[in-house]
Short mmCIF file of the C-alpha atoms (twelve columns), coordinates in Angstrom:
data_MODEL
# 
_entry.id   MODEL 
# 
loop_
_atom_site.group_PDB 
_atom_site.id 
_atom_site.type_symbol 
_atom_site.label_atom_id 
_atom_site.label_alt_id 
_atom_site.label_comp_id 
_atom_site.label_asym_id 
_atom_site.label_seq_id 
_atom_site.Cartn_x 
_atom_site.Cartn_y 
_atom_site.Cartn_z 
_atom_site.pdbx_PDB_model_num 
ATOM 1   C CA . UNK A 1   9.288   -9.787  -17.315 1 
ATOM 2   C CA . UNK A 2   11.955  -7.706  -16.039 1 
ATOM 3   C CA . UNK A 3   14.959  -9.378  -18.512 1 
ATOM 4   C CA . UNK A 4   12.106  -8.796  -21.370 1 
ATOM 5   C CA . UNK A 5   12.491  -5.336  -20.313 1 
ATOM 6   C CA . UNK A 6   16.405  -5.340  -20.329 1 
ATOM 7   C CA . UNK A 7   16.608  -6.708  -23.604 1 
ATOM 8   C CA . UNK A 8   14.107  -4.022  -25.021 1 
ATOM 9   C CA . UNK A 9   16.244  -1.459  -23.508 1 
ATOM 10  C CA . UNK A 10  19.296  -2.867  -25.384 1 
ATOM 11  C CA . UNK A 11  17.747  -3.727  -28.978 1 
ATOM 12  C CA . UNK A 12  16.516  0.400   -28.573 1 
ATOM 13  C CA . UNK A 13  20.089  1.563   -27.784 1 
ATOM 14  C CA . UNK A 14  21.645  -0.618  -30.390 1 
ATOM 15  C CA . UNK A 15  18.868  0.721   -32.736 1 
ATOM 16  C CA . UNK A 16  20.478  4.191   -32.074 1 
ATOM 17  C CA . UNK A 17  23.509  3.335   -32.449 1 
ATOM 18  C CA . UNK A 18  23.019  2.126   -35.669 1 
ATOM 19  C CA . UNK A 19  21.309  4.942   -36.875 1 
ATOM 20  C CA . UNK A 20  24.212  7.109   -35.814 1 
ATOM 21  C CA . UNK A 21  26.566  5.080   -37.407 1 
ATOM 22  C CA . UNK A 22  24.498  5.364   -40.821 1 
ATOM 23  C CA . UNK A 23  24.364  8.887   -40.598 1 
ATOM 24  C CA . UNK A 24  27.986  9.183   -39.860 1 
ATOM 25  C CA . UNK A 25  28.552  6.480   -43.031 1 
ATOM 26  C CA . UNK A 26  25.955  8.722   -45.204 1 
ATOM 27  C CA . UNK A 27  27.986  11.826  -44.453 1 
ATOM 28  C CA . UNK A 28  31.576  10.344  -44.823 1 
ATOM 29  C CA . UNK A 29  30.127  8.958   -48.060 1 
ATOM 30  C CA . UNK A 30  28.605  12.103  -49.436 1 
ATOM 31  C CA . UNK A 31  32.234  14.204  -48.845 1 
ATOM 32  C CA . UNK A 32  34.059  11.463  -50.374 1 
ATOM 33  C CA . UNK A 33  31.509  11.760  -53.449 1 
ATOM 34  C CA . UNK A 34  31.860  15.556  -53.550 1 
ATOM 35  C CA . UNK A 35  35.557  15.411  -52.970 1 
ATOM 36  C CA . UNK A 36  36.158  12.693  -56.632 1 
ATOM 37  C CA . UNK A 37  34.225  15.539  -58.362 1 
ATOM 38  C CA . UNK A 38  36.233  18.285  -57.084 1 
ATOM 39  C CA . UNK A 39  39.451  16.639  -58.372 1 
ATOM 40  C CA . UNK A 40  37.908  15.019  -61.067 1 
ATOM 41  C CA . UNK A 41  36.792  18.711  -61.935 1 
ATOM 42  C CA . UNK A 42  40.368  19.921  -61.730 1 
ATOM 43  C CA . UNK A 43  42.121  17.698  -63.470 1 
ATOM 44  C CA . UNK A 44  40.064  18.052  -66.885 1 
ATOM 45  C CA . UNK A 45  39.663  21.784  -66.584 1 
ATOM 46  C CA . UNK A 46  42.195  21.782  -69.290 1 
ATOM 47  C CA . UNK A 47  40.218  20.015  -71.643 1 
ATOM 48  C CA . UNK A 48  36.911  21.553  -70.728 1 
ATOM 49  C CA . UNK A 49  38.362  25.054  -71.691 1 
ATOM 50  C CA . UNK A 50  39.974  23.566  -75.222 1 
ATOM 51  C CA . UNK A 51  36.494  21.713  -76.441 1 
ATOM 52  C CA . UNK A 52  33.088  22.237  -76.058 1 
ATOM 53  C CA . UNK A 53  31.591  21.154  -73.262 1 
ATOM 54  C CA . UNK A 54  29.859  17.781  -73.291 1 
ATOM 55  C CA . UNK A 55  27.491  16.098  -70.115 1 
ATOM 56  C CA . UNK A 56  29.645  13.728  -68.154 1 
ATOM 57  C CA . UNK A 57  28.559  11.417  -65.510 1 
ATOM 58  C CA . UNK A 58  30.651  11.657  -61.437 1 
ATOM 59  C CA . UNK A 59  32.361  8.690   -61.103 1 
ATOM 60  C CA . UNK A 60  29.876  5.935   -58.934 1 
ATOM 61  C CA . UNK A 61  30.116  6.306   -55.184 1 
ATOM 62  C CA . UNK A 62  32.009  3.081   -53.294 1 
ATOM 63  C CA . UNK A 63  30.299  -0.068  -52.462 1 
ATOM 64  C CA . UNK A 64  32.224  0.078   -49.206 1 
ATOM 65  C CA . UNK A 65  29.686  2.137   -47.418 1 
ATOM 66  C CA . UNK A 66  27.901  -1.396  -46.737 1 
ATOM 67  C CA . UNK A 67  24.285  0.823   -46.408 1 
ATOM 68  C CA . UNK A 68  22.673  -2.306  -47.286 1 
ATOM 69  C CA . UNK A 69  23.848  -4.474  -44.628 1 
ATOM 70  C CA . UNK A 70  23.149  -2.095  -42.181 1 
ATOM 71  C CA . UNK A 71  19.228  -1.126  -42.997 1 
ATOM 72  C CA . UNK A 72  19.007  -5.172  -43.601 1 
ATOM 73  C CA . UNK A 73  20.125  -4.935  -39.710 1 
ATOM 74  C CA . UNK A 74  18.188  -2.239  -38.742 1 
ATOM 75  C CA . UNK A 75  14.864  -4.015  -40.083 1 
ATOM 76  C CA . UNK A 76  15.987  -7.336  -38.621 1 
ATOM 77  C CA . UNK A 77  16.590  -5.441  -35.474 1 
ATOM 78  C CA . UNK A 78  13.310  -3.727  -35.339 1 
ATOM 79  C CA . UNK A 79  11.422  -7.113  -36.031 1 
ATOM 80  C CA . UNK A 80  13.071  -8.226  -32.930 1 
ATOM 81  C CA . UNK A 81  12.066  -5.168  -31.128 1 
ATOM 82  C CA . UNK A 82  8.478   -5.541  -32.388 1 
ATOM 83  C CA . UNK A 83  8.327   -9.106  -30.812 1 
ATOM 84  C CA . UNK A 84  10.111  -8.205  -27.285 1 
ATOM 85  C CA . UNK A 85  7.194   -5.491  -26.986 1 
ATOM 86  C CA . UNK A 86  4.792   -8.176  -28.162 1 
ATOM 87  C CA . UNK A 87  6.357   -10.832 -25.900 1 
ATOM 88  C CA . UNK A 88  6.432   -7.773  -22.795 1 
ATOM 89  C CA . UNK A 89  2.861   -6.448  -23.630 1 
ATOM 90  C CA . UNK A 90  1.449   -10.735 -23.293 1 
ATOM 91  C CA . UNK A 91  3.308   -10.920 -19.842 1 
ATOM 92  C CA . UNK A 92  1.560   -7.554  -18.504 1 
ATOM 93  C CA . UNK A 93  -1.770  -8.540  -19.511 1 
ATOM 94  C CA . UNK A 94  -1.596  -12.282 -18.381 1 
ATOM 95  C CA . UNK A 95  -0.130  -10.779 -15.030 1 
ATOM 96  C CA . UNK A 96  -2.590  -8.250  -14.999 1 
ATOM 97  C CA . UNK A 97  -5.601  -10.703 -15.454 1 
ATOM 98  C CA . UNK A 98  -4.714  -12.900 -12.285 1 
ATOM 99  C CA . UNK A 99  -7.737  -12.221 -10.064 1 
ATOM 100 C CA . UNK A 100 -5.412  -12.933 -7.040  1 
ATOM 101 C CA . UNK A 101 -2.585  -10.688 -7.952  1 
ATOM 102 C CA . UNK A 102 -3.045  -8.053  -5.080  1 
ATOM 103 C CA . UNK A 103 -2.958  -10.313 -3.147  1 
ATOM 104 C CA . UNK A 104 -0.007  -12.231 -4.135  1 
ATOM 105 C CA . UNK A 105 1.654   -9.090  -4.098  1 
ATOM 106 C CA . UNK A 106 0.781   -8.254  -0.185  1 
ATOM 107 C CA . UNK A 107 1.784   -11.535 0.691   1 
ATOM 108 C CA . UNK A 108 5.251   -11.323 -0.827  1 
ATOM 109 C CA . UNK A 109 5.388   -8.136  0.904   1 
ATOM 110 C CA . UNK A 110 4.751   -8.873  3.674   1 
ATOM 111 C CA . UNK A 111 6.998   -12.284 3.783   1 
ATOM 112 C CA . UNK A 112 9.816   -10.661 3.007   1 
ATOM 113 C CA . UNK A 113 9.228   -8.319  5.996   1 
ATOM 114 C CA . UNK A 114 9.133   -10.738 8.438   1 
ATOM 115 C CA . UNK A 115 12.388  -12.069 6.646   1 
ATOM 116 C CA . UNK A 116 14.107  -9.147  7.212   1 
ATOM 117 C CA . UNK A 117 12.736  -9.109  10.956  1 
ATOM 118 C CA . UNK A 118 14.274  -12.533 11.077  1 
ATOM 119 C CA . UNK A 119 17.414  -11.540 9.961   1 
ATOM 120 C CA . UNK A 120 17.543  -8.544  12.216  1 
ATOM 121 C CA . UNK A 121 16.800  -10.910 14.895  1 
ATOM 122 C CA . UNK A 122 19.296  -13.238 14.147  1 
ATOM 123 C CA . UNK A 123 21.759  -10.546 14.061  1 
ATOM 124 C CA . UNK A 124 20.898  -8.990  17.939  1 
ATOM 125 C CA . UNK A 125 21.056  -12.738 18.551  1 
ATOM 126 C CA . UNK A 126 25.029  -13.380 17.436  1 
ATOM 127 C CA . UNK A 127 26.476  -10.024 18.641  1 
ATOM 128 C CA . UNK A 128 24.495  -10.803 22.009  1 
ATOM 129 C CA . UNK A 129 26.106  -14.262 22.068  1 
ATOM 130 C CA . UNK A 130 29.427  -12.502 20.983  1 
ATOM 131 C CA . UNK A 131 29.067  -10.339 23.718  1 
ATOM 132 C CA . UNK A 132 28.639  -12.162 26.793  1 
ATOM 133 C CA . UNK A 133 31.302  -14.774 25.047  1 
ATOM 134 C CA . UNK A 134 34.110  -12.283 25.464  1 
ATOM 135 C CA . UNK A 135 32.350  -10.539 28.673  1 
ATOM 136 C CA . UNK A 136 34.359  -12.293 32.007  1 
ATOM 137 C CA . UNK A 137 32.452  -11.637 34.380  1 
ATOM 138 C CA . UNK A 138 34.047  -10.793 38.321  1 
ATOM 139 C CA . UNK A 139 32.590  -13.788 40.158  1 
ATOM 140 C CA . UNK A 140 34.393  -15.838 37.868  1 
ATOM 141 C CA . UNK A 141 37.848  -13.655 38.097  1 
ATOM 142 C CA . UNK A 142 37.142  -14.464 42.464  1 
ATOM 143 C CA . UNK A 143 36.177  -17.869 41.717  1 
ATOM 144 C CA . UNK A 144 39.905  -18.419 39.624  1 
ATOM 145 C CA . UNK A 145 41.406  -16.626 42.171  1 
ATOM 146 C CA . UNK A 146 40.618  -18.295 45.155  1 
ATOM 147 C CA . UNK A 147 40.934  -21.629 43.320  1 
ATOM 148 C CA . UNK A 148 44.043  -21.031 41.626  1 
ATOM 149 C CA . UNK A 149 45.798  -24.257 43.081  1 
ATOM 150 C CA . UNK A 150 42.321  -26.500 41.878  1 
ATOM 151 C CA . UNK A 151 42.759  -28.421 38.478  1 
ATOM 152 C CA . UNK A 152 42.046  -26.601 34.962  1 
ATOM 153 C CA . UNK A 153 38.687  -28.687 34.570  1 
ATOM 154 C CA . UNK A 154 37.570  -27.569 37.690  1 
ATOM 155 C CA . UNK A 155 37.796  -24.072 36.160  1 
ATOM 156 C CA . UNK A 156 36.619  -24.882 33.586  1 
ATOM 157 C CA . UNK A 157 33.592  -26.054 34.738  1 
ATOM 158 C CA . UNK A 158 32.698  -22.971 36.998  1 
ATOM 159 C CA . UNK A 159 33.456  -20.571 34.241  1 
ATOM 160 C CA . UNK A 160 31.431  -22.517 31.787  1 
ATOM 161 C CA . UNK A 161 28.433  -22.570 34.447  1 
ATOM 162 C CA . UNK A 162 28.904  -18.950 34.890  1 
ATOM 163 C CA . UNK A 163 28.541  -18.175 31.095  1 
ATOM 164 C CA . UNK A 164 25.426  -20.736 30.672  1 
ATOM 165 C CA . UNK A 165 24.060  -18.695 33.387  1 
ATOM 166 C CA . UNK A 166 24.032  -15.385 31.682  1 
ATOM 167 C CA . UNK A 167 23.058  -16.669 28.334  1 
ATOM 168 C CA . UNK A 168 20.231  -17.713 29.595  1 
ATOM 169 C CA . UNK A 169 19.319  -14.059 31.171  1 
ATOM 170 C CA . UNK A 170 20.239  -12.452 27.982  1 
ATOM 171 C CA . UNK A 171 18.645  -14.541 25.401  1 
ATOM 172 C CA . UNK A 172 15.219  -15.642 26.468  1 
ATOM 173 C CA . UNK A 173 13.662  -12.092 24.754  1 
ATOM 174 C CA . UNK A 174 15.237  -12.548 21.307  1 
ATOM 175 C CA . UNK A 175 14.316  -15.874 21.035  1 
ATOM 176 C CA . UNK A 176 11.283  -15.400 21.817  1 
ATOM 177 C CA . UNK A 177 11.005  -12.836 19.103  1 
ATOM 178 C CA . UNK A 178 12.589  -15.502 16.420  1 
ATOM 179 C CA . UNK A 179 10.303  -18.252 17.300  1 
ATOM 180 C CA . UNK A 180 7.206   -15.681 17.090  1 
ATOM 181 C CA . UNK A 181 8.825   -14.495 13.668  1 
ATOM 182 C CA . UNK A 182 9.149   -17.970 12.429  1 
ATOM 183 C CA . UNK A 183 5.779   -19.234 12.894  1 
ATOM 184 C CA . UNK A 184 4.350   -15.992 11.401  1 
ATOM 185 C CA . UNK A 185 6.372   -16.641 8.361   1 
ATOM 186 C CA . UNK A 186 5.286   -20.506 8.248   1 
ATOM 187 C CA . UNK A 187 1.714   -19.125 8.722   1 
ATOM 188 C CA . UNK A 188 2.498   -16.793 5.584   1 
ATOM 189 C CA . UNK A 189 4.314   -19.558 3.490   1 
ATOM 190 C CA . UNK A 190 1.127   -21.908 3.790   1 
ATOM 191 C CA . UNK A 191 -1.409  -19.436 2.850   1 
ATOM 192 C CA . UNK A 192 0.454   -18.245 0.055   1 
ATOM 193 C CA . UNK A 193 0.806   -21.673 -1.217  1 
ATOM 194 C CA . UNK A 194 -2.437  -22.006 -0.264  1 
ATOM 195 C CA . UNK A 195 -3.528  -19.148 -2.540  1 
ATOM 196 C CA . UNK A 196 -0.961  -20.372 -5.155  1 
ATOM 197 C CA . UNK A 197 -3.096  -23.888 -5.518  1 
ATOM 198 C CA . UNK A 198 -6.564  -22.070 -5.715  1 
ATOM 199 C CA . UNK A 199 -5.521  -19.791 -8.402  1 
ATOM 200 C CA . UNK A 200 -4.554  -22.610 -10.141 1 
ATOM 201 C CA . UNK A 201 -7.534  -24.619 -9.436  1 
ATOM 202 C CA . UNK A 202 -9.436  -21.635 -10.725 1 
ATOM 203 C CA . UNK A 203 -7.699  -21.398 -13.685 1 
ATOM 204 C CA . UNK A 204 -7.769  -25.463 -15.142 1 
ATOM 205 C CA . UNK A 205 -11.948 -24.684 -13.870 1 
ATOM 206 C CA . UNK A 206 -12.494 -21.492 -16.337 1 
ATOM 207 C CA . UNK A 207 -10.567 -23.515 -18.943 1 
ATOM 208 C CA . UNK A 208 -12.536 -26.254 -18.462 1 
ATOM 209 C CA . UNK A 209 -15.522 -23.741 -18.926 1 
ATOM 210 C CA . UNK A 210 -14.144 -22.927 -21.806 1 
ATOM 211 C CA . UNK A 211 -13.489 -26.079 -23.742 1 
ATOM 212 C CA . UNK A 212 -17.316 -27.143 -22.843 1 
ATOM 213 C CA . UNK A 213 -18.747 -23.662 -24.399 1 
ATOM 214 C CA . UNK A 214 -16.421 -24.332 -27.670 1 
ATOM 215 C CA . UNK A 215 -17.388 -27.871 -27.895 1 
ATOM 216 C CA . UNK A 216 -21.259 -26.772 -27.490 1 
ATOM 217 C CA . UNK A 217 -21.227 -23.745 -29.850 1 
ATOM 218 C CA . UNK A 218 -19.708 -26.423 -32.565 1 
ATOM 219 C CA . UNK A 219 -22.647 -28.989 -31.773 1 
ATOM 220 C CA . UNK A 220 -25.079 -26.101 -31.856 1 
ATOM 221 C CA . UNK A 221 -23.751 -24.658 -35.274 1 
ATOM 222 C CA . UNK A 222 -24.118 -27.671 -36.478 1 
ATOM 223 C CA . UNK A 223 -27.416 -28.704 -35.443 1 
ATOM 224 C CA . UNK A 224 -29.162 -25.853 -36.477 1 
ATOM 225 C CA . UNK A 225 -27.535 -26.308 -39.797 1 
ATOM 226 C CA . UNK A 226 -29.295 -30.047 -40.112 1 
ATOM 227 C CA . UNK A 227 -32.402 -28.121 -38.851 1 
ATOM 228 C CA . UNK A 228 -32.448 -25.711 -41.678 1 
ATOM 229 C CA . UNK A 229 -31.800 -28.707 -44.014 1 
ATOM 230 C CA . UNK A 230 -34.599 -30.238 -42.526 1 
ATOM 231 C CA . UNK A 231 -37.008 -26.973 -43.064 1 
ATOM 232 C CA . UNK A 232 -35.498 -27.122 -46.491 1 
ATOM 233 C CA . UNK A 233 -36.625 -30.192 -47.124 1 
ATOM 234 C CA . UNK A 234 -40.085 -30.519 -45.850 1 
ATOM 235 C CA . UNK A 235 -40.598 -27.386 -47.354 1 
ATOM 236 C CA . UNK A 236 -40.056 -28.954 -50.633 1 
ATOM 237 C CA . UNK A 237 -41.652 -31.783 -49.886 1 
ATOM 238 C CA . UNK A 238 -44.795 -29.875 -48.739 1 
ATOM 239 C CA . UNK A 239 -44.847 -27.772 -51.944 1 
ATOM 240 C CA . UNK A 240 -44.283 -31.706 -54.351 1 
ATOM 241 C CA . UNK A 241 -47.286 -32.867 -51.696 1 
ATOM 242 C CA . UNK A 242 -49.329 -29.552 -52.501 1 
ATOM 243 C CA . UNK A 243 -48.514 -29.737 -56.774 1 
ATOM 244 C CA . UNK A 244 -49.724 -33.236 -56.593 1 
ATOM 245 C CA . UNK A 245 -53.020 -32.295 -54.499 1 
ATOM 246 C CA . UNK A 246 -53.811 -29.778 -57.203 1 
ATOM 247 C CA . UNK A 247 -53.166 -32.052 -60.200 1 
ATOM 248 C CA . UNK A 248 -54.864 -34.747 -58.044 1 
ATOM 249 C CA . UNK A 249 -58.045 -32.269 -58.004 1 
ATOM 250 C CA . UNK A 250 -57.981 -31.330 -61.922 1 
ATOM 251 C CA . UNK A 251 -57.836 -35.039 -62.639 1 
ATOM 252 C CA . UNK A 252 -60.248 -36.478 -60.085 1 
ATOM 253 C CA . UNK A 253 -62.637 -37.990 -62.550 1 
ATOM 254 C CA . UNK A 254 -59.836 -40.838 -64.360 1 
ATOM 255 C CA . UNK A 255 -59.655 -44.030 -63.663 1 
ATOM 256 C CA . UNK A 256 -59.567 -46.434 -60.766 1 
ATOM 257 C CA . UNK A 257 -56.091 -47.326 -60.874 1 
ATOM 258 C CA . UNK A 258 -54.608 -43.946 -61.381 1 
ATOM 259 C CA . UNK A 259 -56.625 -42.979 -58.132 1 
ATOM 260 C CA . UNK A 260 -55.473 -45.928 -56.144 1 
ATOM 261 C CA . UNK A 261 -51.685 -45.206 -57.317 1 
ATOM 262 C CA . UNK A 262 -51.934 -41.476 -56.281 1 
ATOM 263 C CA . UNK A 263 -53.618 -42.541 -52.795 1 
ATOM 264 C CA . UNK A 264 -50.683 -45.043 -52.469 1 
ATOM 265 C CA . UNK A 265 -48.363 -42.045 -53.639 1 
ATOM 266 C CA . UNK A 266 -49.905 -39.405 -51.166 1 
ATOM 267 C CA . UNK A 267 -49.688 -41.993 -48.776 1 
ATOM 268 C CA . UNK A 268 -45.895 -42.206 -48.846 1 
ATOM 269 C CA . UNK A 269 -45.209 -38.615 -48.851 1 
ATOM 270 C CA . UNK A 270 -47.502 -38.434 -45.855 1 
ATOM 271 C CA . UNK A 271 -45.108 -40.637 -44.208 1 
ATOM 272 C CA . UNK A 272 -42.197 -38.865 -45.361 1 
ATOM 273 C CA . UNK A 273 -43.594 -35.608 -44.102 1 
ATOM 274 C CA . UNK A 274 -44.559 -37.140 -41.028 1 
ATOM 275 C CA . UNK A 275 -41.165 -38.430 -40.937 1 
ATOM 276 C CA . UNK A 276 -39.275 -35.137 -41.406 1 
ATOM 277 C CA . UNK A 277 -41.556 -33.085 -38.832 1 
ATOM 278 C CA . UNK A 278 -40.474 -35.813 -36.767 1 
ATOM 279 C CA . UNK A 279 -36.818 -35.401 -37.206 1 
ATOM 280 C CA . UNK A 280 -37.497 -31.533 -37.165 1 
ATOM 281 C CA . UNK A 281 -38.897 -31.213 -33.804 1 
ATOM 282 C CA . UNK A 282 -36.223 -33.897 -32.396 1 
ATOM 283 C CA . UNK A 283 -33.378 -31.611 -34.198 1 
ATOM 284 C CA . UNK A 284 -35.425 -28.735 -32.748 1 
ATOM 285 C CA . UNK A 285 -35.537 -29.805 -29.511 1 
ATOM 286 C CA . UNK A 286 -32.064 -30.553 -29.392 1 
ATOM 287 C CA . UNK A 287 -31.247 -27.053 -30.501 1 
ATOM 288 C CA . UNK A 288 -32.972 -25.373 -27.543 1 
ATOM 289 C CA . UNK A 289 -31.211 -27.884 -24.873 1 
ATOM 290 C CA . UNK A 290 -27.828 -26.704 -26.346 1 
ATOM 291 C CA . UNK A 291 -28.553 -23.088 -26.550 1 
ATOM 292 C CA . UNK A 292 -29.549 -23.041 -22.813 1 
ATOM 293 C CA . UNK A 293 -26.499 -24.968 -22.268 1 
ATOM 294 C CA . UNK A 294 -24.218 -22.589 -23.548 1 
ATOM 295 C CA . UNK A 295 -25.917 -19.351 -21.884 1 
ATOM 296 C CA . UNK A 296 -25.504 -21.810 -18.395 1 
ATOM 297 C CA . UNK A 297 -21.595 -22.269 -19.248 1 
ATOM 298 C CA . UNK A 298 -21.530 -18.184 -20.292 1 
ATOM 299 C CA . UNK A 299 -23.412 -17.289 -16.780 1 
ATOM 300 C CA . UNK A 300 -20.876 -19.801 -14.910 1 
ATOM 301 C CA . UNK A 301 -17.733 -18.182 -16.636 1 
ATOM 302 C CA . UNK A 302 -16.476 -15.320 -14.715 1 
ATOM 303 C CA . UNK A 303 -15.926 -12.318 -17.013 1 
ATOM 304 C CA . UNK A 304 -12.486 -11.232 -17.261 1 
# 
C-alpha cells in the first residue's frame, strides 16, 4: 500500500514536470515563430514598398518542438496514474473490509511495545553486565594482596567467584523482567496467529457462501424458466383440449367412429395434460425449495 502511494506521488510530480516543460517548449516555440516573421518582415520590406501588397503565409513553425511525443507521454502517464489510484483505492477498501482489522492493528501495537520493552531490557541487561565486568571490587584487591605469592589460577579462581557472586545480586530483577516480557510477547504472537487463521477461515466460509448462492440463483433462473415453458404449454394445450370440446359439442350427432376417435383423441390429451400438471407442480416444487435456499445462504452471509 504504502509503495502504491510512493509511486503515485512520483507519476504526479513527473506529471508536473512535464507540463512545465511543455509550457516552457510552447513559449520558446511561439518567440522563435514571432522572431522568423520579424526578420522575415525586414528583409522584404523592400519589396513590399515597390509592389502591391499580396497575402503571404509565416514560414511553418519547427518539428523540433516534439509536442507530440510529449502529450503522447503525458496521456500514457496519466493512464498509469489512473490505475495506481485504482490499484491504491482496491487495497483501502479490501483492508478496510477485514472485520478483524482493529484488532490486528492493536495487536501489532501492542507487540511491538513489548519489543521495544525487550530491547530496553536487554540493553539495562549488557551495560549492567559491562558494569560489574570492569567493577573490581576491594575484597578481591585484599584477597590478591594477601595471596600474592599463591599461583595465577588460584586468583583466578577467587576473582572469578567474586564476580559470579555479584552478577547474581545484580541481575536477578532484569531477568526477571525479560522472561516476563518474553512470554507476554509469545502469548501475543499465538493469538495473533491465532486471529490470523480465523480471519482466514472466515473468509474461504463467506466465499464458500458465495459460490453456493451463485450456483443456486443459476439453478433457480433456470427452473423457473422450464416452469414458464411448462405454463406455456399446458396453456396451449388446455386451449387445443377446449377448441376440440367445442367442435366435439357442435358435432355430437355424427357417426360412431368419429366419436370413438375423438374419445381416443381427448383421451390422449388428457394424459398429456395430466402429464404436464405433473411436471408443473414437480418444476414448481422445486422452485420453492431453491428460493428458500437462497434466502437461507443470504441470512447466513454476513453483510459487508
Amino acid at each position: 500500500h504504502r509503495s502504491l502511494q510512493r509511486q503515485n506521488d512520483e507519476l504526479r510530480v513527473r506529471h508536473q514536470n512535464l507540463v512545465m516543460e511543455m509550457d516552457d517548449l510552447r513559449r520558446i516555440a511561439d518567440k522563435d515563430r514571432k522572431s522568423r516573421r520579424q526578420s522575415t518582415h525586414d528583409d522584404r520590406r523592400g519589396v513590399h514598398f515597390n509592389t502591391r501588397d499580396s497575402a503571404t503565409m509565416t514560414d511553418p513553425s519547427s518539428t523540433d518542438c516534439s509536442c507530440l511525443e510529449m502529450d503522447v507521454q503525458i496521456k500514457n502517464l496519466k493512464k498509469q496514474l489512473t490505475i495506481k489510484d485504482c490499484q491504491i483505492n482496491t487495497q483501502k477498501k479490501l483492508a478496510s473490509a477485514n472485520p478483524l482489522k482493529n484488532d490486528v492493528v492493536e495487536l501489532r501495537n501492542l507487540l511491538k511495545d513489548r519489543e521495544r520493552d525487550i530491547l530496553q531490557l536487554q540493553d539495562e541487561i549488557r551495560t549492567l553486565s559491562l558494569a560489574t565486568a570492569d567493577k573490581r571490587c576491594n575484597t578481591c584487591i585484599r584477597q590478591q594482596r594477601l595471596r600474592g605469592l599463591r599461583s595465577d589460577k588460584a586468583v583466578g579462581t577467587d576473582h572469578e567467584d567474586c564476580t559470579k557472586d555479584q552478577d547474581q545480586q545484580a541481575e536477578p530483577g532484569a531477568s526477571k523482567k525479560l522472561e516476563e516480557a518474553q512470554e507476554e510477547l509469545r502469548k501475543l504472537n499465538d493469538k495473533y496467529q491465532q486471529m490470523k487463521r480465523l480471519c482466514r477461515i472466515r473468509n474461504e466460509k463467506i466465499q464458500d457462501l458465495v459460490g453456493k448462492e451463485n450456483e443456486s440463483s443459476v439453478a433457480n433462473h433456470s427452473v423457473q424458466q422450464e416452469v414458464s415453458q411448462l405454463q406455456r404449454q399446458l396453456k396451449e394445450t388446455e386451449d387445443k383440449y377446449a377448441t376440440m370440446q367445442r367442435m366435439y359439442q357442435s358435432k355430437c350427432n355424427g357417426g360412431s367412429a368419429v366419436k370413438v376417435e375423438r374419445t381416443v383423441q381427448t383421451e390422449t390429451r388428457n394424459d398429456d395434460m395430466e402429464m404436464l400438471r405433473t411436471k408443473y407442480e414437480k418444476y414448481k416444487t422445486m422452485s420453492i425449495a431453491l428460493s428458500e435456499q437462497v434466502m437461507e445462504l443470504k441470512r447466513r452471509v454476513p453483510s459487508k
